[in-house]
C-alpha positions as CSV (number, residue, x, y, z in Angstrom):
1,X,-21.1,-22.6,6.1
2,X,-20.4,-19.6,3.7
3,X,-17.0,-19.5,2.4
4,X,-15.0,-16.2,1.2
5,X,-15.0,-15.6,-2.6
6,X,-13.3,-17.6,-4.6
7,X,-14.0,-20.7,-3.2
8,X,-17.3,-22.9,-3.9
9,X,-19.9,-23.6,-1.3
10,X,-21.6,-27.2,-0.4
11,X,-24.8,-26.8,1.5
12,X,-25.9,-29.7,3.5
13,X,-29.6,-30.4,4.4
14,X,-31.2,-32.5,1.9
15,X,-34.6,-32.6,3.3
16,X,-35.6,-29.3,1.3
17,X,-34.7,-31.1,-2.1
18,X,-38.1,-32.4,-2.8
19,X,-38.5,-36.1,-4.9
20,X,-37.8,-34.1,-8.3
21,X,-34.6,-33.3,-7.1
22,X,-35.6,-29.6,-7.2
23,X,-34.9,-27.7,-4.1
24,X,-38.4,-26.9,-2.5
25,X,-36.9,-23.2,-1.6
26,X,-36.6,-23.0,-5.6
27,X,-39.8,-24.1,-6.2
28,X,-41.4,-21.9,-3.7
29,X,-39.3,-19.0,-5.8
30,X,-40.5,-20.4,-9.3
31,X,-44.0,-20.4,-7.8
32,X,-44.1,-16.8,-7.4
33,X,-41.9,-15.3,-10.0
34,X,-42.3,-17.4,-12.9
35,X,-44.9,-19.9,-12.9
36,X,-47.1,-19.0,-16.3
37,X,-48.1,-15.9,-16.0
38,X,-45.3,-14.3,-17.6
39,X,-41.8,-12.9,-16.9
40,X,-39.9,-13.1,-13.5
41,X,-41.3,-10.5,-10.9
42,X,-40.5,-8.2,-7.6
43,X,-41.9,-7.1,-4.8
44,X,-41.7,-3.1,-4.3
45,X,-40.1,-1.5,-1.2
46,X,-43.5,-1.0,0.4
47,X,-44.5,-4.7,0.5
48,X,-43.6,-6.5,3.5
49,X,-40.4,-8.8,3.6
50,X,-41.6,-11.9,4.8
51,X,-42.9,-13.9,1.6
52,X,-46.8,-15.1,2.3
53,X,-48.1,-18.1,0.7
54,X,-48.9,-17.4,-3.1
55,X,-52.6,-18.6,-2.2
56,X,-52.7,-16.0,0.2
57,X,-51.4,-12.9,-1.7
58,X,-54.1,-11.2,-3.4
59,X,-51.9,-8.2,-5.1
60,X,-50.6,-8.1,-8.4
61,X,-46.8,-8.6,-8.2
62,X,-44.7,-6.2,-10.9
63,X,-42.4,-7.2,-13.7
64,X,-38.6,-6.9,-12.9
65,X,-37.5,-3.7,-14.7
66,X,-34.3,-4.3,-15.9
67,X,-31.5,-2.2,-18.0
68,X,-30.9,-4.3,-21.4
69,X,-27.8,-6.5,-21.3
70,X,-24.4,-5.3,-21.7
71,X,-21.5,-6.9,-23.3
72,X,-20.3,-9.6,-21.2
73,X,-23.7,-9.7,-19.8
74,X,-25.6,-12.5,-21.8
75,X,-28.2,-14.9,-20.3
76,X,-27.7,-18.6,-19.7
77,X,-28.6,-19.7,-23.4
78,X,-25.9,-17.1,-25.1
79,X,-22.9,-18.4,-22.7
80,X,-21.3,-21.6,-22.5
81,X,-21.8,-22.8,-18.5
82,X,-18.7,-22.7,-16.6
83,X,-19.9,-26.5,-15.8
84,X,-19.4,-27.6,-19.5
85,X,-16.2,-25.8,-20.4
86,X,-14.3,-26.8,-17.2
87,X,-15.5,-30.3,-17.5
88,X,-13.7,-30.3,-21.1
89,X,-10.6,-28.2,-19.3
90,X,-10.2,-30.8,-16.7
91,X,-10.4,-33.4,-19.5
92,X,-7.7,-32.2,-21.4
93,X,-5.4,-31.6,-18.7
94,X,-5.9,-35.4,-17.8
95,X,-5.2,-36.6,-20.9
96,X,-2.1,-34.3,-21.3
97,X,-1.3,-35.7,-18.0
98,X,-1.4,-39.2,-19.2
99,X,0.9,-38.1,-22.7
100,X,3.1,-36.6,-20.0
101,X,3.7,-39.6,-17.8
102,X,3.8,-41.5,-20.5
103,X,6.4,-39.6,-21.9
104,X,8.5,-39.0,-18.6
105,X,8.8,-42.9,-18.3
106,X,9.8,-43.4,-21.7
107,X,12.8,-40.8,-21.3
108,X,13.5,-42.3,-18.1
109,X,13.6,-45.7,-19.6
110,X,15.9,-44.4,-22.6
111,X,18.7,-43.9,-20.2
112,X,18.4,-46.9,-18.1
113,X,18.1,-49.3,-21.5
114,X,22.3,-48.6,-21.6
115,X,22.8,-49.7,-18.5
116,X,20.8,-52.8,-17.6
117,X,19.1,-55.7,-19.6
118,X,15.5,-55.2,-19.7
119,X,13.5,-57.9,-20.4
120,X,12.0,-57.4,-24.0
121,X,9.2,-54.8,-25.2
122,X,7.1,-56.4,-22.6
123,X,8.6,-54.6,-19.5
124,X,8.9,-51.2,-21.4
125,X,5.4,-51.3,-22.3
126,X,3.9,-52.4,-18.9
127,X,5.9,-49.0,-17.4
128,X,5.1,-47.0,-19.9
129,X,1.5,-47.3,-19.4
130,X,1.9,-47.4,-15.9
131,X,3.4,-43.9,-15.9
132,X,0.3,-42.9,-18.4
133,X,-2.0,-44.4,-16.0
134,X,-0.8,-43.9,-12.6
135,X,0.2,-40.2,-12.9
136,X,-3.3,-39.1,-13.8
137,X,-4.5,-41.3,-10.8
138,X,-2.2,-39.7,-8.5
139,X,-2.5,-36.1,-9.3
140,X,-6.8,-36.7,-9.4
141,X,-5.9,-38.2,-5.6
142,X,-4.1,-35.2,-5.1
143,X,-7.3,-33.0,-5.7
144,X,-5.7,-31.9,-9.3
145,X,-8.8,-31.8,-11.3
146,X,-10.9,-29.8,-8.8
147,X,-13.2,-27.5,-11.2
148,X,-13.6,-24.8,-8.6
149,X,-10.0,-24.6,-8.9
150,X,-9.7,-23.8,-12.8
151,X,-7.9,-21.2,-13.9
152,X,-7.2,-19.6,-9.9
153,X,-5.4,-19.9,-7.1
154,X,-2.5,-22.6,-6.7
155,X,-4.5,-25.7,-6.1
156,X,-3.2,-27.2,-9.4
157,X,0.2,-27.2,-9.2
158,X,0.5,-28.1,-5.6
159,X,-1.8,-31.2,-6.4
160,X,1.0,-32.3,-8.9
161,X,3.7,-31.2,-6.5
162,X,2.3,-33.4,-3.9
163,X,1.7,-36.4,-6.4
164,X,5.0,-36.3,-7.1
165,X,6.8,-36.5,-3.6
166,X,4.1,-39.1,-3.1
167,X,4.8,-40.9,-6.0
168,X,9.0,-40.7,-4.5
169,X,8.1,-41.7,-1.2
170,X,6.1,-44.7,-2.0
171,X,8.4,-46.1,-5.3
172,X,11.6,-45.8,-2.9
173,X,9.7,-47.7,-0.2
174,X,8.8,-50.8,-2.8
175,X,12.5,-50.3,-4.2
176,X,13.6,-50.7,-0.7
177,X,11.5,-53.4,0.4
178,X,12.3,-55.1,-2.6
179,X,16.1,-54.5,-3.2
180,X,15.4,-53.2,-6.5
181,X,17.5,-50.8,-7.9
182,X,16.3,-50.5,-11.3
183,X,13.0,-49.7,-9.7
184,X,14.4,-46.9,-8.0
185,X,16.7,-45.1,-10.6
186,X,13.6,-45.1,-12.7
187,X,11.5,-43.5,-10.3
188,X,13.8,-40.8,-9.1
189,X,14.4,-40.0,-12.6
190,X,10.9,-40.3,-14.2
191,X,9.1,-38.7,-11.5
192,X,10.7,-35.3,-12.0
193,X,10.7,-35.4,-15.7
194,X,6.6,-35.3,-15.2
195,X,6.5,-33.0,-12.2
196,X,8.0,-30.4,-14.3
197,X,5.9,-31.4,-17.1
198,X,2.9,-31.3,-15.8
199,X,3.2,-27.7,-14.3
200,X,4.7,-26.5,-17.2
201,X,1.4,-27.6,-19.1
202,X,-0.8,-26.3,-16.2
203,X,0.6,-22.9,-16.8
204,X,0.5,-22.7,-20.5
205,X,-3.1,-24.0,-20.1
206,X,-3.7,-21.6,-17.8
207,X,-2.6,-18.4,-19.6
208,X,-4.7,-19.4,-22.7
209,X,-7.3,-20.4,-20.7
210,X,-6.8,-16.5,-19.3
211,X,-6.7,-15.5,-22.9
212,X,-9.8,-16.5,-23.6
213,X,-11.4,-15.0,-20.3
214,X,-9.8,-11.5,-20.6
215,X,-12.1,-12.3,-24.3
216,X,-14.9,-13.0,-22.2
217,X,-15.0,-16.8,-23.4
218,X,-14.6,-19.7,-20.6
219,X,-16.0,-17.5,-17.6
220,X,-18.2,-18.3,-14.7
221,X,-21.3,-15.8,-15.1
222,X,-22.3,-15.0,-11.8
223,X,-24.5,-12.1,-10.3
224,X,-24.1,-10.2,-7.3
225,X,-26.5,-10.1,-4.2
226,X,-26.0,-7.4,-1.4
227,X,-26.4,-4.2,-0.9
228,X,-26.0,-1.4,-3.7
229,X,-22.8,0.2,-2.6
230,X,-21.0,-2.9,-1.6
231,X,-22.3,-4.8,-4.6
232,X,-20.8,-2.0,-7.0
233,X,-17.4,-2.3,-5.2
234,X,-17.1,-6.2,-5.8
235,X,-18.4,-6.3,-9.6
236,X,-15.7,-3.2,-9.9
237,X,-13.2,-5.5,-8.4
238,X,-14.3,-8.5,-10.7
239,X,-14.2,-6.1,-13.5
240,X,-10.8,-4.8,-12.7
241,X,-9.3,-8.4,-12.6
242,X,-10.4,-10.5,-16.0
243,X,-7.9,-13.3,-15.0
244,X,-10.3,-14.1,-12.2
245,X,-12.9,-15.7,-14.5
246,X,-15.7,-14.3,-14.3
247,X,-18.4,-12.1,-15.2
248,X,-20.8,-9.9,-13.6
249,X,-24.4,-10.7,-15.3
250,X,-26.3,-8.4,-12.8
251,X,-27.3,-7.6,-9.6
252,X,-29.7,-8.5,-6.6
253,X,-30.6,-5.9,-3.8
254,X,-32.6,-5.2,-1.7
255,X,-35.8,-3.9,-2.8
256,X,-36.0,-0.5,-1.2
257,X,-32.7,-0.1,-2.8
258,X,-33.2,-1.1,-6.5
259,X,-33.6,2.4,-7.4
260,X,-30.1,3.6,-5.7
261,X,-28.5,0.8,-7.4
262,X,-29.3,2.0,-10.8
263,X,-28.4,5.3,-10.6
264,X,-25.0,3.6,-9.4
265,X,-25.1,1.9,-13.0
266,X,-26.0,-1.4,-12.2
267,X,-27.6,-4.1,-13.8
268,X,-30.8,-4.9,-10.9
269,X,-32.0,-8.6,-12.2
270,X,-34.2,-8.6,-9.1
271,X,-34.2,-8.5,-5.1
272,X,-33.3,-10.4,-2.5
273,X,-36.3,-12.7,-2.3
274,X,-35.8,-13.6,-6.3
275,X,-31.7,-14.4,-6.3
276,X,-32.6,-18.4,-7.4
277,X,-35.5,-16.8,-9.7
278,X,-32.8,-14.8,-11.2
279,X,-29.8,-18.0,-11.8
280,X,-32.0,-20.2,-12.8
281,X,-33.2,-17.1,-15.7
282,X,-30.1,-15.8,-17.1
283,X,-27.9,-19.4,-16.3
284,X,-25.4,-18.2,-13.7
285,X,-22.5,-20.3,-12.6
286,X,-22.1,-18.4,-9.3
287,X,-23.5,-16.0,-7.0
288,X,-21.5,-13.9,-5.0
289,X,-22.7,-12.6,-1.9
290,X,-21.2,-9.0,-0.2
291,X,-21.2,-8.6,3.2
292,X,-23.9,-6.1,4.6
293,X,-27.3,-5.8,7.1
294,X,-29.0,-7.2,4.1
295,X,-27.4,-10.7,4.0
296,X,-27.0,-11.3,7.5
297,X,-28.9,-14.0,10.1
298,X,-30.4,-16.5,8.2
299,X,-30.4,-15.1,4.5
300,X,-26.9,-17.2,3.6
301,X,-28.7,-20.5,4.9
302,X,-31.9,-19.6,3.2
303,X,-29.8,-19.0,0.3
304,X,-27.6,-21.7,0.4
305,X,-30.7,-24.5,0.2
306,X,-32.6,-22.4,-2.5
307,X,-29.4,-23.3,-4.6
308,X,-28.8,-27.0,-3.5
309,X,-29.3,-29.2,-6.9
310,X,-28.8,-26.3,-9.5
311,X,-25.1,-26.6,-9.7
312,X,-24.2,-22.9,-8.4
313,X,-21.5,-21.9,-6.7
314,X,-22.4,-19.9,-3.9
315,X,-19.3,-17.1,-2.9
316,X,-18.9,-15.1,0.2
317,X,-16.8,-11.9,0.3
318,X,-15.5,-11.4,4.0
319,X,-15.3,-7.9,3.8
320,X,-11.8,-7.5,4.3
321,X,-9.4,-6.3,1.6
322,X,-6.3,-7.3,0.7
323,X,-6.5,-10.5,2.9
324,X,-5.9,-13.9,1.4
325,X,-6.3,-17.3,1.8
326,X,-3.1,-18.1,3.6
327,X,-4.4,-16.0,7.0
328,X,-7.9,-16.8,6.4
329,X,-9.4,-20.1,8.1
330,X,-13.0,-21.5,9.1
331,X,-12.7,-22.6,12.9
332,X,-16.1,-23.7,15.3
333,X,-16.5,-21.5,17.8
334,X,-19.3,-22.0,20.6
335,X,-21.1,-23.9,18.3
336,X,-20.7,-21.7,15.0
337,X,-18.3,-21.5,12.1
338,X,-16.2,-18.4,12.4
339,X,-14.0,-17.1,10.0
340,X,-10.0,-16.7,11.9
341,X,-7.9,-13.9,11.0
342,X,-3.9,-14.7,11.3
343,X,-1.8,-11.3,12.0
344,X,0.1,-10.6,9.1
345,X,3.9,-12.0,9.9
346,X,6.7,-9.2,10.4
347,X,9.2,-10.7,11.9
348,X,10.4,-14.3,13.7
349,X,11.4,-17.2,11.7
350,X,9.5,-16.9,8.4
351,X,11.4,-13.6,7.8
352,X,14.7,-14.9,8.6
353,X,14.1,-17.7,6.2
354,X,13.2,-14.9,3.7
355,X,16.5,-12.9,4.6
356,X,18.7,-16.3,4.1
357,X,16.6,-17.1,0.9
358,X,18.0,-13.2,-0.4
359,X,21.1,-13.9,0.5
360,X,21.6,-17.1,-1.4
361,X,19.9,-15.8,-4.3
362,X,21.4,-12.5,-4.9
363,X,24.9,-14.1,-4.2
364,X,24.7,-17.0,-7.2
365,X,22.7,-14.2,-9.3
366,X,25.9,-11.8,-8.6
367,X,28.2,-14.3,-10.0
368,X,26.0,-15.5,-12.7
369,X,25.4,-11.9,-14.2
370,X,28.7,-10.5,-13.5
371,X,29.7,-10.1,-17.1
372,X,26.4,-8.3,-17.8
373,X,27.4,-5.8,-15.0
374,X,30.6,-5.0,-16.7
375,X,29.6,-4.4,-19.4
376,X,26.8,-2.3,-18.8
377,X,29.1,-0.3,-16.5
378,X,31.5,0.2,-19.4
379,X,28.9,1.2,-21.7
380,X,27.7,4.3,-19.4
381,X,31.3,5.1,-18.9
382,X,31.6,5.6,-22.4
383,X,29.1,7.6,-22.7
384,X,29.7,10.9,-21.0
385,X,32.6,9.9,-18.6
386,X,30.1,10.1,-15.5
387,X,29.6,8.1,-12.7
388,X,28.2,4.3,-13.2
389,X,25.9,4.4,-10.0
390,X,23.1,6.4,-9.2
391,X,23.0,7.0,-6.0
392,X,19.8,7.9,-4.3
393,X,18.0,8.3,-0.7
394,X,14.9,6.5,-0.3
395,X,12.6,4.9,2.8
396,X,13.2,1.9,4.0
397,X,11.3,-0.8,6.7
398,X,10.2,0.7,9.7
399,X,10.4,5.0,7.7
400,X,14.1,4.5,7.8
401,X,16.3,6.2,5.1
402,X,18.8,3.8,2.8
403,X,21.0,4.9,0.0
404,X,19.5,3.0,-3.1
405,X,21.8,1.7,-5.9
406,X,21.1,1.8,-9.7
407,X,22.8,2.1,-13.1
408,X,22.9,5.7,-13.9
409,X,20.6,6.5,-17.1
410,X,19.8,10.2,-16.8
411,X,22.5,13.0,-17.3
412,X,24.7,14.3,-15.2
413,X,22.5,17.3,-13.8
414,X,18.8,15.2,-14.8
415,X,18.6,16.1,-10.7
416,X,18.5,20.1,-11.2
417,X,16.0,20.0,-14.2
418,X,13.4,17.7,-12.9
419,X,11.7,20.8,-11.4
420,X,11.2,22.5,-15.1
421,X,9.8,18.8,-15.7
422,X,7.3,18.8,-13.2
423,X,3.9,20.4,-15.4
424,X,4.8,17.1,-17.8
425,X,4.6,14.8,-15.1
426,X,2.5,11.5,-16.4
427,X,3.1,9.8,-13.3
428,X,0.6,8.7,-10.6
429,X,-0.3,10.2,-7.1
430,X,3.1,11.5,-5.8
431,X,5.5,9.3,-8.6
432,X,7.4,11.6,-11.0
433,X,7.0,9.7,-14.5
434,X,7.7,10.6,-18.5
435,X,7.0,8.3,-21.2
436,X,9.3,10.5,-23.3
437,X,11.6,11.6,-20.6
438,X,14.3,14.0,-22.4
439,X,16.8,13.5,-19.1
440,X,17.4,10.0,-20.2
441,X,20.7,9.0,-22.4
442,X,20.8,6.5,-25.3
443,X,22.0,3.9,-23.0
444,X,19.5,4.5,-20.0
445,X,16.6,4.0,-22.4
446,X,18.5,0.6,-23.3
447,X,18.7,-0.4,-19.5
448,X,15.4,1.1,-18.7
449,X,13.6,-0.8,-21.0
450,X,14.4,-4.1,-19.9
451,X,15.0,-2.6,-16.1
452,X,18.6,-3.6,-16.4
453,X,19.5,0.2,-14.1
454,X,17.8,-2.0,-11.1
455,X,20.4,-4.6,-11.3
456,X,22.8,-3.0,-8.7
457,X,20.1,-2.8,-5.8
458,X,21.3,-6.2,-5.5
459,X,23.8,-5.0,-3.5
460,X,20.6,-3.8,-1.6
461,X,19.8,-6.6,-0.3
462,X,23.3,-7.9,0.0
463,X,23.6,-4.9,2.9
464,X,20.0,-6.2,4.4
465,X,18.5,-2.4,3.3
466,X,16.3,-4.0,0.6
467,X,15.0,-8.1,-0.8
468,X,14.3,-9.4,-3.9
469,X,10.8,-8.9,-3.2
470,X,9.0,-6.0,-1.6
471,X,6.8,-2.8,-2.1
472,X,8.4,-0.4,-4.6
473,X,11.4,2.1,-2.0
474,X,9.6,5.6,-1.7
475,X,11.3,8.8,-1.3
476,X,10.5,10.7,1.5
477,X,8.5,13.1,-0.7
478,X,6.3,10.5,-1.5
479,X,5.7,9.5,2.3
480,X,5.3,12.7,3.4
481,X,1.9,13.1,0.7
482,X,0.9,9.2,1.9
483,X,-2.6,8.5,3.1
484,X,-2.4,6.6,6.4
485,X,-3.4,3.1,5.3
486,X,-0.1,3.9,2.6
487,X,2.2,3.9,5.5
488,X,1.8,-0.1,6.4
489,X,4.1,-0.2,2.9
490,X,6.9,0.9,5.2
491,X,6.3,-2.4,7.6
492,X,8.1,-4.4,5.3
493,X,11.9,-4.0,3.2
494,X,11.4,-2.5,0.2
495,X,11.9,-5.1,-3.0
496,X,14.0,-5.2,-6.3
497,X,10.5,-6.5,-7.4
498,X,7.4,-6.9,-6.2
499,X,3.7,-6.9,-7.1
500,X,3.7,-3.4,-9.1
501,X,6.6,-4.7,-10.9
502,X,4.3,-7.5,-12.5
503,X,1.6,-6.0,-12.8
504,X,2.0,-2.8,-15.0
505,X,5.0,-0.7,-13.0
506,X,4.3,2.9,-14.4
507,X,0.8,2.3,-16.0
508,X,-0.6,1.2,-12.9
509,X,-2.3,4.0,-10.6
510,X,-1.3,5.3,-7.6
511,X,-4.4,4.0,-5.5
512,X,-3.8,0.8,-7.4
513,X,0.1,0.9,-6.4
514,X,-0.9,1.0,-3.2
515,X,-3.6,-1.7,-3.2
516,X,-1.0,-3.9,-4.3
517,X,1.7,-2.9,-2.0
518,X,-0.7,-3.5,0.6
519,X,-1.9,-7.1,-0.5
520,X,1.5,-8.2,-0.2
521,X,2.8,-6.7,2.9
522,X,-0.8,-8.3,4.7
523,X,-0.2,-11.9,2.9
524,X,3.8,-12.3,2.2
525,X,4.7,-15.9,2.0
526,X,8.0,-17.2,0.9
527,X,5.7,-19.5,-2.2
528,X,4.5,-15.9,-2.6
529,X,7.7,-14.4,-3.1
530,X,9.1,-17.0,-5.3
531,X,5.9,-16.6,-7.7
532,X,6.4,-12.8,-8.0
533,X,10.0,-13.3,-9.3
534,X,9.2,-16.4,-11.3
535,X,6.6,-13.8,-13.1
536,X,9.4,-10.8,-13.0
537,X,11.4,-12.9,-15.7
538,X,7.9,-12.4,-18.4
539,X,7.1,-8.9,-17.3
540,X,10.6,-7.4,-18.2
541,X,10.3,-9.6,-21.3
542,X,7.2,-8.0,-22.0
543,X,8.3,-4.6,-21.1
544,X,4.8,-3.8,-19.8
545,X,4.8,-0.4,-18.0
546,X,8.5,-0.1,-18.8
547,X,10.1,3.5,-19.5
């Protein structure tokens, strides 16, 4: 069963792994690519594209011509395998799991020594390294040291989410059962302390761990196997995105199409018929396989038992952009696995949830900030005696128009000489932008560059016109130049932050705007939305893409 990319692939039949443990698929390849007559070889267009028995083929095969190696593109021997350097990940984040149960018990335990009389060291020992034991245990039941997880997706921190609420439900039951109080305060108190600390070392692992990748160090070096046009759009996408983990060593295509695929500027390692030839070469972790005529019927299965026993991931792109895992599920249909597509959720109860989850938000974030407010409204006050708000129209859900709120940081008339402004426009698609605007005041370029001007579209979403998280608001000009796929941005309420917001603001492009728009009108999630502002807080810190 192929699975979309991202996740790792299992085959199943192990009557084609022969008594070496070698896949007899792989052998077959080995046979006729590498055996020892020399380097790895390929087939032309013109030869037929059912493989005949090596006895039986009296014709020469021809070298693979390949481009030399690029940076990033080294073979198996240059690159440490994404099966050694996760194993060593996931055996640091178990022992740092283990230091923090350890310590969460011990800070529990602090507390409860001034309250009760603990029997001697004996007790505080036997906790302590039950919290340094069991934690690990828990989390690793949880699925928390799953290597196809590393470094992507949420997996991680929901495992130690869940081993925490297990960890609650089950110490409350024995504390129950047992009428012991002590028991419970220590778990109720304990289990938290290593919840948080064991997420807050997940992420911290995982941004040096995306360090090194954005390096190229600590990557899973896969190759891609489809056709030439789709395989140049997925190793762009791969490229685009660092964090993901990996790195494109080459490609595989068909072989009437080798020649097309080079003069799109990719690295050919090889056809279809060679893909296990070509891991077992250069060392690949993965192999990532677009959708196309090429790899349809039987080539995934065929695949899929060439790789069995070389500890490969095997990665399916569905085809279908901007759709994540949260709408994407496997189901059987008459008799086959079929890949479900949810509808991407507009309205019912998720959204009302959303709209509470605004309201109580925004309303403790109004009185928490309140000061700030003041005195960023006294401080443009001063300035030039103008108004405090900038008041502007922009498009709302549904193409409606809103009035949007935000500290004023332009002068009084920065309306009237935008036009004179427009030849110096750095901006993308239809966005105005200046890196050096001269329309903005001392104070503005203060508020702008921490995007303190946005705090009074809070009373956006207060009114229901905007939420905390959404695609950027438009102005009508803007809609009015949108390509149609740009107009499912308007399905949604526009957001005080959203995905552009975190991921560059105004050094983003406009097609890339979009795409991210897009991915989250099609996959919004409440978890979704609370991730976007949890990452708001480090981008305005950052100041990425600010001005």
């Amino acid at each position: 069963m192929a699975r979309p990319l991202g996740t790792s692939f299992s085959g199943a039949g192990a009557k084609h792994v022969n008594r070496t443990g070698q896949p007899a698929h792989d052998q077959l390849h080995r046979g006729l690519v590498r055996g020892d007559t020399g380097p790895s070889r390929v087939r032309t267009g013109s030869e037929p594209t059912t493989r005949p028995s090596p006895r039986s083929d009296p014709r020469p095969e021809r070298p693979i011509e390949r481009r030399p190696s690029t940076e990033g593109q080294l073979a198996g021997t240059a690159r440490t395998r994404f099966s050694d350097w996760s194993r060593r990940y996931v055996q640091a984040l178990t022992g740092l799991d283990a230091v923090v149960g350890l310590a969460a018990v011990l800070l529990a335990l602090s507390g409860l020594l001034w309250d009760i009389d603990l029997a001697p060291t004996a007790a505080i020992i036997a906790s302590a390294a039950a919290g340094a034991v069991l934690w690990p245990l828990l989390i690793a039941a949880s699925r928390g040291y799953e290597r196809r997880s590393v470094g992507v997706g949420s997996d991680e921190m929901r495992a130690v989410l869940r081993a925490g609420v297990c960890v609650v439900v089950g110490g409350a039951f024995i504390a129950g059962i047992a009428e012991n109080m002590v028991l419970l305060t220590l778990v109720v108190t304990s289990v938290p302390l290593a919840t948080v600390g064991s997420v807050a070392m997940r992420y911290a692992a995982r941004k040096y761990l995306h360090r090194r990748q954005r390096q190229g160090e600590s990557v899973r070096n896969v190759i891609i196997v489809g056709t030439p046009f789709a395989a140049a759009h997925l190793a762009a996408l791969v490229e685009r995105e660092p964090q993901c983990g990996m790195t494109v060593a080459g490609v595989c295509v068909p072989a009437a199409d080798i020649a097309r695929a080079r003069e799109l500027g990719l690295n050919v390692l090889g056809d279809l018929d060679h893909v296990t030839a070509v891991v077992s070469e250069f060392g690949c972790d993965g192999v990532a396989v677009t959708t196309g005529d090429a790899t349809r019927n039987s080539f995934l299965r065929q695949l899929a038992w060439s790789l069995e026993g070389m500890d490969v991931e095997l990665l399916v792109h569905p085809g279908l952009v901007e759709v994540a895992g949260p709408r994407m599920h496997i189901r059987p249909y008459v008799g086959l696995p079929l890949l479900h597509i949810e509808q991407p959720h507009f309205t019912g109860w998720r959204r009302i949830v959303k709209r509470g989850t605004d309201l109580v938000l925004t309303g403790v974030g109004l009185v928490l900030i309140s000061p700030v407010l003041l005195a960023i409204a006294l401080a443009i006050k001063c300035q030039d005696r103008g108004p405090v708000l900038f008041r502007q129209t922009r498009v709302g859900i549904d193409g409606q128009p809103f009035t949007m709120y935000k500290f004023r940081s332009m002068v009084l008339n920065a309306e009237e000489r935008l036009a004179e402004l427009k030849a110096l426009n750095e901006g993308a698609g239809p966005l105005f932008k200046m890196t050096e605007d001269p329309r903005i005041t001392r104070v503005g370029r203060f508020l702008r560059k921490y995007s303190l001007d946005e705090l009074p579209q809070l009373l956006n979403v207060l009114n229901g016109t905007m939420s905390l998280v959404g695609p950027r608001p438009p102005l009508q000009s803007e809609v009015d130049e949108y390509a149609d796929e740009a107009h499912r941005r308007l399905l949604v309420q526009p957001g005080l932050t959203g995905l552009w917001q975190v991921s560059g603001r105004s050094l983003l492009s406009w097609e890339e705007t979009v795409r991210l728009d897009l991915r989250y009108v099609e996959n919004w999630t409440l978890t979704f939305d609370l991730l976007i502002l949890w990452k708001t807080v480090f981008a305005v810190l950052a100041q990425r893409g600010a001005y």
